[in-house]
CHARMM-style PDB file with segment names, atoms N, HN, CA, C and O in Angstrom:
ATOM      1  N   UNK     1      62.868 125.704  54.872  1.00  0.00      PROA
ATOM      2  CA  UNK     1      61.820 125.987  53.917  1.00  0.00      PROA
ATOM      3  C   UNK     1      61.096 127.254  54.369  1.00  0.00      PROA
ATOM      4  O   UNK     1      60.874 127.393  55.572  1.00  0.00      PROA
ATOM      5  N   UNK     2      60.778 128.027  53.647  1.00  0.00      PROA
ATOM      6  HN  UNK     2      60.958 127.915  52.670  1.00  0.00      PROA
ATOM      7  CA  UNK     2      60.358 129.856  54.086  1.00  0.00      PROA
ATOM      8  C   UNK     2      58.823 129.582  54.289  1.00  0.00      PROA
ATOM      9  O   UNK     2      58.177 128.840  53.549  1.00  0.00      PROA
ATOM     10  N   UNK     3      58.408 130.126  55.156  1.00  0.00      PROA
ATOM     11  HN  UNK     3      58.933 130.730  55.756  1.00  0.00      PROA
ATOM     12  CA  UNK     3      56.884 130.595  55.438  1.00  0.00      PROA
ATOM     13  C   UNK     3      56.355 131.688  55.130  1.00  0.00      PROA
ATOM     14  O   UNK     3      57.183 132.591  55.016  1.00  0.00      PROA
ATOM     15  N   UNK     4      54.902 132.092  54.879  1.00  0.00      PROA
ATOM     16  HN  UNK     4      54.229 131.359  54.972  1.00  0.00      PROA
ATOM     17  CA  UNK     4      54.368 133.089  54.597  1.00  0.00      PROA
ATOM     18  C   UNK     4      53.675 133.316  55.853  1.00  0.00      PROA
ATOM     19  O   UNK     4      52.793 132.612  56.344  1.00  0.00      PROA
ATOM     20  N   UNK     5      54.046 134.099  56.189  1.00  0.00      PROA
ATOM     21  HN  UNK     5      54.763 134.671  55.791  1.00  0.00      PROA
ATOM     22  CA  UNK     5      53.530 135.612  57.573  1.00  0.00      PROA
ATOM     23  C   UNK     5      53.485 136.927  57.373  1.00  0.00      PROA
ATOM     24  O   UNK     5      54.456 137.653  57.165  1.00  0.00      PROA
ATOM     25  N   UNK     6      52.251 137.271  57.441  1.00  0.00      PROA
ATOM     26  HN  UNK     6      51.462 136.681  57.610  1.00  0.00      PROA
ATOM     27  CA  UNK     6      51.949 139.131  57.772  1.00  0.00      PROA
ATOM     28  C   UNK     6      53.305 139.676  58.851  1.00  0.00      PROA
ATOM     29  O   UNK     6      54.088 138.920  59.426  1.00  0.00      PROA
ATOM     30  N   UNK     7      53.300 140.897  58.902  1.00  0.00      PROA
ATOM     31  HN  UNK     7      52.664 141.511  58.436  1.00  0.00      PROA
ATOM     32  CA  UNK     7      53.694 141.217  60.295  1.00  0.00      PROA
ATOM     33  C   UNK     7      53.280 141.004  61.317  1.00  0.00      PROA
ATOM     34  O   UNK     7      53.940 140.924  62.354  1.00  0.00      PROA
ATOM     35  N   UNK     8      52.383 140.905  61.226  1.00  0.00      PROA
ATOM     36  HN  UNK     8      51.847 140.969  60.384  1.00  0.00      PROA
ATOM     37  CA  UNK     8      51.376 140.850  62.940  1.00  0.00      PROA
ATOM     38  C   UNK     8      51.579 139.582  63.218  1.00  0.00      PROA
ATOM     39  O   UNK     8      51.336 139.304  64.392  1.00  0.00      PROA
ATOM     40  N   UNK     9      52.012 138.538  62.421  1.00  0.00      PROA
ATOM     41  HN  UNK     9      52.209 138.764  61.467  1.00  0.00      PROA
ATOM     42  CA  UNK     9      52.218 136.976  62.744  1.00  0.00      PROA
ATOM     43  C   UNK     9      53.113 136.542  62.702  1.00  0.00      PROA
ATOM     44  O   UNK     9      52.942 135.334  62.536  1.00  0.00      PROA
ATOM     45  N   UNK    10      54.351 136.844  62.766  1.00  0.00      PROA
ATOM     46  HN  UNK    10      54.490 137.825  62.901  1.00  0.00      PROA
ATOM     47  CA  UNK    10      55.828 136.457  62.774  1.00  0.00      PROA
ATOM     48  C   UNK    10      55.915 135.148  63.442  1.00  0.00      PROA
ATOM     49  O   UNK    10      55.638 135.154  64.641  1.00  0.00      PROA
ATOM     50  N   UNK    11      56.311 133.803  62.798  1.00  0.00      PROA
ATOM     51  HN  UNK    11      56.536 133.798  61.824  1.00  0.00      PROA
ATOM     52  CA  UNK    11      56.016 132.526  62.835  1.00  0.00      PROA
ATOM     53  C   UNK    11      57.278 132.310  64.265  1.00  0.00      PROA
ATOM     54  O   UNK    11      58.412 132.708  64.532  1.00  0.00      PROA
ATOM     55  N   UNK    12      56.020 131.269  64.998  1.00  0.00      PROA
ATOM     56  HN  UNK    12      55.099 130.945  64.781  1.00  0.00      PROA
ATOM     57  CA  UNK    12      56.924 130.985  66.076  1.00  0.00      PROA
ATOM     58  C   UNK    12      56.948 129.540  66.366  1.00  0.00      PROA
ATOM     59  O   UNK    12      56.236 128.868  67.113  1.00  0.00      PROA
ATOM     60  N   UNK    13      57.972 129.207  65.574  1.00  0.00      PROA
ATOM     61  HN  UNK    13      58.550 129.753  64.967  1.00  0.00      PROA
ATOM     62  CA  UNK    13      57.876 127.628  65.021  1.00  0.00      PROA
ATOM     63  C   UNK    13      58.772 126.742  66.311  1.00  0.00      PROA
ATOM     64  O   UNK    13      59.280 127.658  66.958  1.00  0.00      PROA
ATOM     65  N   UNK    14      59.059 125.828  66.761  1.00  0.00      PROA
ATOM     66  HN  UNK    14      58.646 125.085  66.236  1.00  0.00      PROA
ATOM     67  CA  UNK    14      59.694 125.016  67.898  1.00  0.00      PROA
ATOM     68  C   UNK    14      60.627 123.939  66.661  1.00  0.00      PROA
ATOM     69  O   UNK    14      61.602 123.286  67.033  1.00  0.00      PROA
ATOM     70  N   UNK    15      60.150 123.914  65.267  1.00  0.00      PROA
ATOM     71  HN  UNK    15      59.358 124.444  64.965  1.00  0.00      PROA
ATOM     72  CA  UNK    15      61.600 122.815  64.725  1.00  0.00      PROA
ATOM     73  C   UNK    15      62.113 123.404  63.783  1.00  0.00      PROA
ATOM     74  O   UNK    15      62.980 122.771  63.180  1.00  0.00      PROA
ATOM     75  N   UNK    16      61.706 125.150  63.182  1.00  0.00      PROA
ATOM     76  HN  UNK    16      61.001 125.663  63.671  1.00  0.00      PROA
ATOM     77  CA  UNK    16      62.503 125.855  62.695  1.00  0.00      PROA
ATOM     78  C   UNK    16      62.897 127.333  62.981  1.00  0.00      PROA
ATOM     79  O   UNK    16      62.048 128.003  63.568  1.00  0.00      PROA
ATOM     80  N   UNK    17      63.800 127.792  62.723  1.00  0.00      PROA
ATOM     81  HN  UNK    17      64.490 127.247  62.246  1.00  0.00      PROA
ATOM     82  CA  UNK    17      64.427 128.987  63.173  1.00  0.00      PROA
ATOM     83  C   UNK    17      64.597 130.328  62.185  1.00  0.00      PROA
ATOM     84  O   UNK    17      65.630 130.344  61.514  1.00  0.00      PROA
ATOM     85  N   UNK    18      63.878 131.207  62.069  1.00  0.00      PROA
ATOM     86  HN  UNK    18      63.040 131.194  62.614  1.00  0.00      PROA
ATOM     87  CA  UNK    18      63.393 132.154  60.844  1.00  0.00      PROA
ATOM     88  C   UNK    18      64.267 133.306  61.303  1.00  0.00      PROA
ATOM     89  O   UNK    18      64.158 133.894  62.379  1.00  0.00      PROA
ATOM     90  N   UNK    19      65.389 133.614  60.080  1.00  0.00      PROA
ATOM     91  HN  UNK    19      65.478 133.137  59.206  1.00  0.00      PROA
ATOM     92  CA  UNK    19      66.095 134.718  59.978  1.00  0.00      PROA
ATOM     93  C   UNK    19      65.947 136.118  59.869  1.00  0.00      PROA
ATOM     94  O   UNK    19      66.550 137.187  59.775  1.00  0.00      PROA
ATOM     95  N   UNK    20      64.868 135.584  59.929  1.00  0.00      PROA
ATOM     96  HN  UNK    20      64.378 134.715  60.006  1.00  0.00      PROA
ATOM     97  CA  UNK    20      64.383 137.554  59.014  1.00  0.00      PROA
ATOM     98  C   UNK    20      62.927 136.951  57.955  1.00  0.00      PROA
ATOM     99  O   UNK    20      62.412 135.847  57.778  1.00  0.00      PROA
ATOM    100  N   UNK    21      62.653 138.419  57.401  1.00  0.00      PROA
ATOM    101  HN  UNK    21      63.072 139.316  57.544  1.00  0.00      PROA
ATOM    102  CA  UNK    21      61.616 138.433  56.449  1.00  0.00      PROA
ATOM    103  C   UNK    21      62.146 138.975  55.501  1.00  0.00      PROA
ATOM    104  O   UNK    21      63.180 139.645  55.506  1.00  0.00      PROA
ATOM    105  N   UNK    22      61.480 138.721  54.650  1.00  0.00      PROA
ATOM    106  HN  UNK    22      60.641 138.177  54.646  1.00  0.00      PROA
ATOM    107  CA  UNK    22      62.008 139.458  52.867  1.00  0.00      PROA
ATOM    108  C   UNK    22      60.314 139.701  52.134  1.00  0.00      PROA
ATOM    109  O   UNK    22      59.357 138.966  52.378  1.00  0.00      PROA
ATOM    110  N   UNK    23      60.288 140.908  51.215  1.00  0.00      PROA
ATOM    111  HN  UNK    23      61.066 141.504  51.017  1.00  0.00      PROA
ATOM    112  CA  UNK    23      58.940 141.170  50.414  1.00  0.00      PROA
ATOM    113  C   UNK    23      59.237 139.994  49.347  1.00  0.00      PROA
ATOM    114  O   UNK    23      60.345 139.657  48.929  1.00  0.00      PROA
ATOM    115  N   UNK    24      58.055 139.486  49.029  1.00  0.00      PROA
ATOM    116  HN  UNK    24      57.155 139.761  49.368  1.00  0.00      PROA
ATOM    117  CA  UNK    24      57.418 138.626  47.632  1.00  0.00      PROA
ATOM    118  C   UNK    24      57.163 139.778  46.830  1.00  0.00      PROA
ATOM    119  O   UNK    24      56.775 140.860  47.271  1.00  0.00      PROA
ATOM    120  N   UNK    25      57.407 139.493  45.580  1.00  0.00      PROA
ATOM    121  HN  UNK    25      57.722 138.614  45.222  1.00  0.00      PROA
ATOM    122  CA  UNK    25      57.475 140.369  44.303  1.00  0.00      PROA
ATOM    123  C   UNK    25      55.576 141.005  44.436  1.00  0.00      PROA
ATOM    124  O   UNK    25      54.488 140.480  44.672  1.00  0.00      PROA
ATOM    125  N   UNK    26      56.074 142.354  44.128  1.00  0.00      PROA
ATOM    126  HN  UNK    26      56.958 142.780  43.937  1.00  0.00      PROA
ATOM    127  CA  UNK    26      54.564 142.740  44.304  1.00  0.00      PROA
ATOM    128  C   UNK    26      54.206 143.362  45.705  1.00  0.00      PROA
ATOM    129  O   UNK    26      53.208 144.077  45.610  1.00  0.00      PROA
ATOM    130  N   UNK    27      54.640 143.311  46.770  1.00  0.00      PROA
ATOM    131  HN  UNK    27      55.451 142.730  46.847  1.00  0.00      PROA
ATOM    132  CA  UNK    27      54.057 143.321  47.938  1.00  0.00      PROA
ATOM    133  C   UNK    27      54.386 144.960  48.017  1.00  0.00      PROA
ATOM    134  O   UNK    27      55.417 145.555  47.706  1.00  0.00      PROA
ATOM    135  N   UNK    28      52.572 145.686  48.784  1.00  0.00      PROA
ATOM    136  HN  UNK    28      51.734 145.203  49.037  1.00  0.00      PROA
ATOM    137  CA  UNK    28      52.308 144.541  49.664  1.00  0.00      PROA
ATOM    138  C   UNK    28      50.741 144.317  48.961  1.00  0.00      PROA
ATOM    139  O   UNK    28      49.757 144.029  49.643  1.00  0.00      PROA
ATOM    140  N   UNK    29      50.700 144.559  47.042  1.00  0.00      PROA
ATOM    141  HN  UNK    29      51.499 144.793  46.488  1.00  0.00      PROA
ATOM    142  CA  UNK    29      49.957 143.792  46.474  1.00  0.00      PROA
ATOM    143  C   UNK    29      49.863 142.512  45.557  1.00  0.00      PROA
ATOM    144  O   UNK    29      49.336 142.401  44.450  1.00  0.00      PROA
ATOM    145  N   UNK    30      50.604 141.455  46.426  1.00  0.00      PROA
ATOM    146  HN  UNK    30      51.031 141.545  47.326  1.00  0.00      PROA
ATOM    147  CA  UNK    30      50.986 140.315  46.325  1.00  0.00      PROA
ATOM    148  C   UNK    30      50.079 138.960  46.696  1.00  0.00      PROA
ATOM    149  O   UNK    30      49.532 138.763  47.781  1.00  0.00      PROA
ATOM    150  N   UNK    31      50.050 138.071  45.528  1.00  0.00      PROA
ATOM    151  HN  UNK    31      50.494 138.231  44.647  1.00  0.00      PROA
ATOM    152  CA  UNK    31      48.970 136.756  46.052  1.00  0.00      PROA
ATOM    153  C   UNK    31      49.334 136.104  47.044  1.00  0.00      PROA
ATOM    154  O   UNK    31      48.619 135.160  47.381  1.00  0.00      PROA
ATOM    155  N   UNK    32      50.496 136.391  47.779  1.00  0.00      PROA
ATOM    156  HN  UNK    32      51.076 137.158  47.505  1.00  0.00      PROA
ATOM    157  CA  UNK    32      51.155 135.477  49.061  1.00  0.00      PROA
ATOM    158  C   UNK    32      49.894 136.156  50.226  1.00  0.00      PROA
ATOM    159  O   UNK    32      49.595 137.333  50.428  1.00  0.00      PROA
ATOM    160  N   UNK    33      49.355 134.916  50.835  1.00  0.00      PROA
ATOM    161  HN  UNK    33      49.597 133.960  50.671  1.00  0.00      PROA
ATOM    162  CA  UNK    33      48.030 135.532  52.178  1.00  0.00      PROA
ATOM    163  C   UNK    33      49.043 135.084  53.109  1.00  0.00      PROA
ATOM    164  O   UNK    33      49.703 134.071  52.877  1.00  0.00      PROA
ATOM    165  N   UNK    34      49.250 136.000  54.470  1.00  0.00      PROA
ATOM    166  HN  UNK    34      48.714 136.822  54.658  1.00  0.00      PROA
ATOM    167  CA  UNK    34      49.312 135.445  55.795  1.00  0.00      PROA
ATOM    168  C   UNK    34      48.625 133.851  56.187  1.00  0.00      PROA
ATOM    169  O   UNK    34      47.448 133.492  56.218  1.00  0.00      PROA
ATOM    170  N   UNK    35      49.774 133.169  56.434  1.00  0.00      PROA
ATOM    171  HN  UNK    35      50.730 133.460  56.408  1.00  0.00      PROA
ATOM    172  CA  UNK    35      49.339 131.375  56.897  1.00  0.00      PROA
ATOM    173  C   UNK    35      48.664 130.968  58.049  1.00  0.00      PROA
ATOM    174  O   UNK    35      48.152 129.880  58.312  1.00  0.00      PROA
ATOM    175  N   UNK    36      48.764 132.409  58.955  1.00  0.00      PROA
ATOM    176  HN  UNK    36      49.180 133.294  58.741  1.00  0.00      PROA
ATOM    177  CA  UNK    36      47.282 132.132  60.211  1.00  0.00      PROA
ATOM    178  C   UNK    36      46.198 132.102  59.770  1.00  0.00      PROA
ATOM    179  O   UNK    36      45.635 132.812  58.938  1.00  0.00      PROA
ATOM    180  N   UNK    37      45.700 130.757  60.673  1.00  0.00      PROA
ATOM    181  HN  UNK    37      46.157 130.180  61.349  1.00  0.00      PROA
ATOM    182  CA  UNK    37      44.234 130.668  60.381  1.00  0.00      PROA
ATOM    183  C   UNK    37      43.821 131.578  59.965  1.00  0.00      PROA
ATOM    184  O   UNK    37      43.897 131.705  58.743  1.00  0.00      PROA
ATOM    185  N   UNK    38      43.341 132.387  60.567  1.00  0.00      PROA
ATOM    186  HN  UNK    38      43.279 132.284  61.559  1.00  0.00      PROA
ATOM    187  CA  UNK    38      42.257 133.515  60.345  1.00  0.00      PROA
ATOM    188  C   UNK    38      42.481 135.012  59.838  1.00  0.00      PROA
ATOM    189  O   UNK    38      41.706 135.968  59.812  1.00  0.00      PROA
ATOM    190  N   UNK    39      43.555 134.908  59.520  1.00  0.00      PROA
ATOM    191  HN  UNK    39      44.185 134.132  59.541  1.00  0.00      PROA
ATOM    192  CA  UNK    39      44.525 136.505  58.718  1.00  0.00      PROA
ATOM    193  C   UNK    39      44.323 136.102  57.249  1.00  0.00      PROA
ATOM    194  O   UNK    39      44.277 134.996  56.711  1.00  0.00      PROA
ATOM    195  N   UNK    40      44.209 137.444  56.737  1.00  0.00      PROA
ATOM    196  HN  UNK    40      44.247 138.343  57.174  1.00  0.00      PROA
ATOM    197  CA  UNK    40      43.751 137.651  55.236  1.00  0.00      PROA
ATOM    198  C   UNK    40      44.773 138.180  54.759  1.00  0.00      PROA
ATOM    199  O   UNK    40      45.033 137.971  53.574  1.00  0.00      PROA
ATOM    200  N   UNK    41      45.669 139.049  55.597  1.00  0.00      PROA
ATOM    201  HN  UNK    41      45.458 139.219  56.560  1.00  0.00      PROA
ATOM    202  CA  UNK    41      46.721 140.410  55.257  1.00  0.00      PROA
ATOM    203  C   UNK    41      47.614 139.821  54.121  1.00  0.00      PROA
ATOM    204  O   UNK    41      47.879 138.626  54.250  1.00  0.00      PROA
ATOM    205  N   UNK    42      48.114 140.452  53.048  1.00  0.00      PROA
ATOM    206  HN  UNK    42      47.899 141.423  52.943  1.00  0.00      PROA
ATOM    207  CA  UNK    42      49.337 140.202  52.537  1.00  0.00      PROA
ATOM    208  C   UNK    42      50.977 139.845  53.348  1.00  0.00      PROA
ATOM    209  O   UNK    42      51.703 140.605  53.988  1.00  0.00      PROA
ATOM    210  N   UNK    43      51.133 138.531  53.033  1.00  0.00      PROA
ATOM    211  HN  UNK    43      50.543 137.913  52.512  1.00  0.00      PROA
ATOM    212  CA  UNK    43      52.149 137.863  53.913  1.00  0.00      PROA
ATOM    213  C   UNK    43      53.813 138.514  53.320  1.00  0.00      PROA
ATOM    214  O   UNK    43      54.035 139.146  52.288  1.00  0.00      PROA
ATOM    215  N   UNK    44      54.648 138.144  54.242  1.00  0.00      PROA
ATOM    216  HN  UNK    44      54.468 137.630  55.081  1.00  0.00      PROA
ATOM    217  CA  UNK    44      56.210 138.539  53.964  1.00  0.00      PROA
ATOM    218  C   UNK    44      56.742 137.170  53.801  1.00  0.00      PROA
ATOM    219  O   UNK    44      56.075 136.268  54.308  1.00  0.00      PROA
ATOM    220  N   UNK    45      57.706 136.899  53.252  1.00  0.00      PROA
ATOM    221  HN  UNK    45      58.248 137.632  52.840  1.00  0.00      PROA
ATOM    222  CA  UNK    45      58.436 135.428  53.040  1.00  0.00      PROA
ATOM    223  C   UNK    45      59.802 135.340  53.750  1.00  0.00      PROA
ATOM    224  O   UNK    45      60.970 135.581  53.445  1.00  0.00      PROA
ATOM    225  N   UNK    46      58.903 134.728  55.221  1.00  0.00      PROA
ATOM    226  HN  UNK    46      57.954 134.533  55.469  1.00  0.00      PROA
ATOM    227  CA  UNK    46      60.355 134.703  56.264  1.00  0.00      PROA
ATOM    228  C   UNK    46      61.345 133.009  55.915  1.00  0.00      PROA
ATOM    229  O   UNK    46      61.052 131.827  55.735  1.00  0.00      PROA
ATOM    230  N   UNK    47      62.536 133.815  55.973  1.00  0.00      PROA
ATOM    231  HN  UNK    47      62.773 134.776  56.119  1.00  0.00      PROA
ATOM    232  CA  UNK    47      63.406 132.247  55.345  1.00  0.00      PROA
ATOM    233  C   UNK    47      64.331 131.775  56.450  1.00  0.00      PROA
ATOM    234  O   UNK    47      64.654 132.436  57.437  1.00  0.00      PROA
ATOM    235  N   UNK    48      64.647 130.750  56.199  1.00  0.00      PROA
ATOM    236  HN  UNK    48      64.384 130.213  55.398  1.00  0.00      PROA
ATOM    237  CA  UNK    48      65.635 130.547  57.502  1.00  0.00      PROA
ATOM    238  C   UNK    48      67.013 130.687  57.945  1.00  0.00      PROA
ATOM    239  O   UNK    48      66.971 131.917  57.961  1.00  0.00      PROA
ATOM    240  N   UNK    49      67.913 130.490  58.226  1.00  0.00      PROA
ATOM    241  HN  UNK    49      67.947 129.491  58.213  1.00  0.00      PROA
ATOM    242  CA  UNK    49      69.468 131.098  57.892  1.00  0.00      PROA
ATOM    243  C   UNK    49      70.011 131.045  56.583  1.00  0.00      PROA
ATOM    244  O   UNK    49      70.322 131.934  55.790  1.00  0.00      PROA
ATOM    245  N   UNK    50      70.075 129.393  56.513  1.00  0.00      PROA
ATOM    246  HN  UNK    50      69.823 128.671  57.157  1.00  0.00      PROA
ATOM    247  CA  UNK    50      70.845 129.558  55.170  1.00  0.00      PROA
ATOM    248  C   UNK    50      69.810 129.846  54.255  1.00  0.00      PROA
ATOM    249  O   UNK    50      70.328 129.464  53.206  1.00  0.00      PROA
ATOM    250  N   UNK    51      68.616 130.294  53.940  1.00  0.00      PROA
ATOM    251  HN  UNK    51      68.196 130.605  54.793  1.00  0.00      PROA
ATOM    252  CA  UNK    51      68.107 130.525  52.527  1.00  0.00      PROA
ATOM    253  C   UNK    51      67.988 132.339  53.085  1.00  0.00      PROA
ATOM    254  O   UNK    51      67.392 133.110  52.334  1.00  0.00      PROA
ATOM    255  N   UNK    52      68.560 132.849  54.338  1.00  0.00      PROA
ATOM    256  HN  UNK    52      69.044 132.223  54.948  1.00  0.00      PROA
ATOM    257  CA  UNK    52      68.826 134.120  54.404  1.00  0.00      PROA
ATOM    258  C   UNK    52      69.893 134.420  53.609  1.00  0.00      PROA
ATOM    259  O   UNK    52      69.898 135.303  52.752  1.00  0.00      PROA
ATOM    260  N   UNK    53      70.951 133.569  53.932  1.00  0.00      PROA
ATOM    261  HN  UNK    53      70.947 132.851  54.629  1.00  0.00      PROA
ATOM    262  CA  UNK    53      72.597 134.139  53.058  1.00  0.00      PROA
ATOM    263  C   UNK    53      72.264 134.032  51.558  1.00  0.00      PROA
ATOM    264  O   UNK    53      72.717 134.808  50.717  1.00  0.00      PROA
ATOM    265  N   UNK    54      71.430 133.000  51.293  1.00  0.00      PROA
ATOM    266  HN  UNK    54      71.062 132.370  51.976  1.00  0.00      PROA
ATOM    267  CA  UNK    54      71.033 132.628  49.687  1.00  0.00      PROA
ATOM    268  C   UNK    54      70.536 134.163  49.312  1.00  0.00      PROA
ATOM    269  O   UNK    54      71.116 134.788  48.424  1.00  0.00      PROA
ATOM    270  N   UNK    55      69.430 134.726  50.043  1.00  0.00      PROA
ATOM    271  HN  UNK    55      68.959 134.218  50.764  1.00  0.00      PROA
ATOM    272  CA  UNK    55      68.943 135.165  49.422  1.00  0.00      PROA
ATOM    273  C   UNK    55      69.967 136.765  49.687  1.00  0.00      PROA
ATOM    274  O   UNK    55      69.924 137.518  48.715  1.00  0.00      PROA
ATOM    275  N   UNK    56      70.825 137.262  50.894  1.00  0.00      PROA
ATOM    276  HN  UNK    56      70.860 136.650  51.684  1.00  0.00      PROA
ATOM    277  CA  UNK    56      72.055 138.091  50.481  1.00  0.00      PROA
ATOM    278  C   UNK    56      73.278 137.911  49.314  1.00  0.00      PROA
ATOM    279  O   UNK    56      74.285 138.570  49.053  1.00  0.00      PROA
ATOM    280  N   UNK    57      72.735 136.804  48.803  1.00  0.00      PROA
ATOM    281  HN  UNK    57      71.917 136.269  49.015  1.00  0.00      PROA
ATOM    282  CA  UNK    57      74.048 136.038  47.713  1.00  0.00      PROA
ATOM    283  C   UNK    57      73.092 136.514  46.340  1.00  0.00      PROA
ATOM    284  O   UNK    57      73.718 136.808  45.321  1.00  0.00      PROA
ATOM    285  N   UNK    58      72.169 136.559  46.325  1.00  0.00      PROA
ATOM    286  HN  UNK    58      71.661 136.320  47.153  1.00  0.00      PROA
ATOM    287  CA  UNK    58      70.903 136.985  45.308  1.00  0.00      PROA
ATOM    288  C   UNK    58      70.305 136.270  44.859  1.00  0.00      PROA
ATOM    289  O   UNK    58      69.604 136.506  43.875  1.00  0.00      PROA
ATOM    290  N   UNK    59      70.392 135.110  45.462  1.00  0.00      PROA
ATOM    291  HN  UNK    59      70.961 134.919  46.261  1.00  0.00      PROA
ATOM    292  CA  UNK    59      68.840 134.145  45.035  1.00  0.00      PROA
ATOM    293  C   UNK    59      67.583 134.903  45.529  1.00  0.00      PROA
ATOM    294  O   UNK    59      67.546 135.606  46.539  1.00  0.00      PROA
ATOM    295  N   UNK    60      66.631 134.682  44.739  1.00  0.00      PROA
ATOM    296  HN  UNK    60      66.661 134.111  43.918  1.00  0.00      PROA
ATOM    297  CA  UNK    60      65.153 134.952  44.604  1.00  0.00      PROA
ATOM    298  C   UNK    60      64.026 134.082  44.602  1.00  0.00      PROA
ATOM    299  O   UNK    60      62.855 134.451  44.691  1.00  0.00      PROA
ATOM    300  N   UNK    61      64.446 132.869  44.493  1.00  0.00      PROA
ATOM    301  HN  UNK    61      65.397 132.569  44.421  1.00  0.00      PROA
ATOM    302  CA  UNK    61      63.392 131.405  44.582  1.00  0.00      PROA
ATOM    303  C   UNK    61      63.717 131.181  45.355  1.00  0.00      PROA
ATOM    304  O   UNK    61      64.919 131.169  45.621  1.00  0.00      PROA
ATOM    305  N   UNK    62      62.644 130.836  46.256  1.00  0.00      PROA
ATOM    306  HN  UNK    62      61.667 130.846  46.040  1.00  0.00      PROA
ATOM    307  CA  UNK    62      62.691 129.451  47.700  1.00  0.00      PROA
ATOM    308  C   UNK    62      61.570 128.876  47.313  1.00  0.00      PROA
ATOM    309  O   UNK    62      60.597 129.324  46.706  1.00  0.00      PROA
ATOM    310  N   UNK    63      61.916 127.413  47.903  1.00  0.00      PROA
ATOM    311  HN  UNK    63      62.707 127.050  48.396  1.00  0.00      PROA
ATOM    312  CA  UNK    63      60.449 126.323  48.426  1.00  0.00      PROA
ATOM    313  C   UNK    63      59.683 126.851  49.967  1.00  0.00      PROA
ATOM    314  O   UNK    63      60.252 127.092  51.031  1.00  0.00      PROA
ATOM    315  N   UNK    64      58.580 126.905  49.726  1.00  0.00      PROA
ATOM    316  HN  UNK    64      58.118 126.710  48.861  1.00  0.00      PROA
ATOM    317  CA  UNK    64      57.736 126.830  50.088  1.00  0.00      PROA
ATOM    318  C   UNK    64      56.471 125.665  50.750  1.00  0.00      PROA
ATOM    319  O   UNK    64      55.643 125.083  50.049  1.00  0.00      PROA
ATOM    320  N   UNK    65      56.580 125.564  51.969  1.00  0.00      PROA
ATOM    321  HN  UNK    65      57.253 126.037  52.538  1.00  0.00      PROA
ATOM    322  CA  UNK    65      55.402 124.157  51.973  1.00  0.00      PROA
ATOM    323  C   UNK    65      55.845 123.058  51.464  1.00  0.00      PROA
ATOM    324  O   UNK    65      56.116 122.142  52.241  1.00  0.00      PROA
ATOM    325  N   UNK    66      56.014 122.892  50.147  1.00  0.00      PROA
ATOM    326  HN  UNK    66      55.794 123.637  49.516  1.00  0.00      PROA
ATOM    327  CA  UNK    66      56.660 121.568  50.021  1.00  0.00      PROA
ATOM    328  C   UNK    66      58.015 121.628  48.519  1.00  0.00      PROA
ATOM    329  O   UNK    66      57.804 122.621  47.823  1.00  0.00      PROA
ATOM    330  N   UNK    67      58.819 121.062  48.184  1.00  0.00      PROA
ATOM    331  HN  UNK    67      58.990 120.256  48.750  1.00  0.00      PROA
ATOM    332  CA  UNK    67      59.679 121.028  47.191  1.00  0.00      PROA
ATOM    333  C   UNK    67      59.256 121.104  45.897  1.00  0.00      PROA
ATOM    334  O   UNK    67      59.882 120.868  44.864  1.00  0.00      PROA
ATOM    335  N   UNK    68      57.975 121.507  46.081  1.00  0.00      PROA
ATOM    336  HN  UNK    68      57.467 121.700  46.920  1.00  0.00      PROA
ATOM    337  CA  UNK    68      57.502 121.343  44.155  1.00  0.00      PROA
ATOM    338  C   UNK    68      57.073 123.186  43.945  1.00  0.00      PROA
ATOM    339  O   UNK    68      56.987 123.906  42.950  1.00  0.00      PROA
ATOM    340  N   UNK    69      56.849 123.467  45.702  1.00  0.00      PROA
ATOM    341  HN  UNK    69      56.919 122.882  46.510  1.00  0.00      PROA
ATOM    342  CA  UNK    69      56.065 124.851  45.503  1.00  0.00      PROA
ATOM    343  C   UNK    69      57.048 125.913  45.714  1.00  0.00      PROA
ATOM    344  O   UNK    69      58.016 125.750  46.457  1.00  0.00      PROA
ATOM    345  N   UNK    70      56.806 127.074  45.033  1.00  0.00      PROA
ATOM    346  HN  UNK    70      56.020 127.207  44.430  1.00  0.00      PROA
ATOM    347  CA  UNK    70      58.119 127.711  45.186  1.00  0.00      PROA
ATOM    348  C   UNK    70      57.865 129.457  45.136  1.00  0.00      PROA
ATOM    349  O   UNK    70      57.300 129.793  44.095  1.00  0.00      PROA
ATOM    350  N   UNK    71      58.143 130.454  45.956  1.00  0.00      PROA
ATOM    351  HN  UNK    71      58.602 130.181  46.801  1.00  0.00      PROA
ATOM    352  CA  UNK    71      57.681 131.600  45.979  1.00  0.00      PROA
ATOM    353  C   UNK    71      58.790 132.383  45.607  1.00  0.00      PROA
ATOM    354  O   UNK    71      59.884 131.821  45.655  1.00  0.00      PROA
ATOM    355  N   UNK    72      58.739 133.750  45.188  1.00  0.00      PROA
ATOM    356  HN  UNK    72      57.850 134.207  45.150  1.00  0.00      PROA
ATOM    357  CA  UNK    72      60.065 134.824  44.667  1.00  0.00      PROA
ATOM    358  C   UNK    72      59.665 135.949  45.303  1.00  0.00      PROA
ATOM    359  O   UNK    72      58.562 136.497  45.316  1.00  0.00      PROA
ATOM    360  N   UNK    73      61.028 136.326  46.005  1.00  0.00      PROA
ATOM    361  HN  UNK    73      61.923 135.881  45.994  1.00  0.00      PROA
ATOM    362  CA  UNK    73      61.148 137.619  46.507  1.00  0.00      PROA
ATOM    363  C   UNK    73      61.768 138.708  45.580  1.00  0.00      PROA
ATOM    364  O   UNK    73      61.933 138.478  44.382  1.00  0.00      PROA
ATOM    365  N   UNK    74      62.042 139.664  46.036  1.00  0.00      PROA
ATOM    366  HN  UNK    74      61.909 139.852  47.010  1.00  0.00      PROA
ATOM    367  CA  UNK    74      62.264 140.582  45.502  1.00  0.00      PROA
ATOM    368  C   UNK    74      63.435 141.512  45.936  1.00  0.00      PROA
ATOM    369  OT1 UNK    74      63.665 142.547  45.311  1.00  0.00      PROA
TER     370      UNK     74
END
């Protein structure tokens, strides 16, 4: 499931493994905020392997947070 991170916060998760980052449509004047506490910055939508190949295959939707929520890259 993809996270939203600035650059300066590149998610350093222990039960998932983040492939890379990709821009959200709009960025970097986009409603996606950086998910650290205390960062305001416009976030990047880092995904994890396989929703990396998805998204080299040209998917543009991922879930987000939970299966109902869903963000688009670009």
């Amino acid at each position: 499931m993809a996270i939203m991170r600035c650059p300066a916060h590149v998610p350093k998760c222990t039960t998932r493994a983040y492939a890379g980052a990709v821009e959200p449509v709009g960025y970097p004047d986009t409603a996606l905020v950086c998910g650290s506490v205390s960062c305001r910055e416009p976030a990047l939508i880092w995904l994890e392997a396989g929703e990396r190949k998805e998204f080299d295959a040209g998917e543009r939707i991922f879930k987000a947070f939970t299966p109902s929520m869903k963000v688009r890259a670009r």
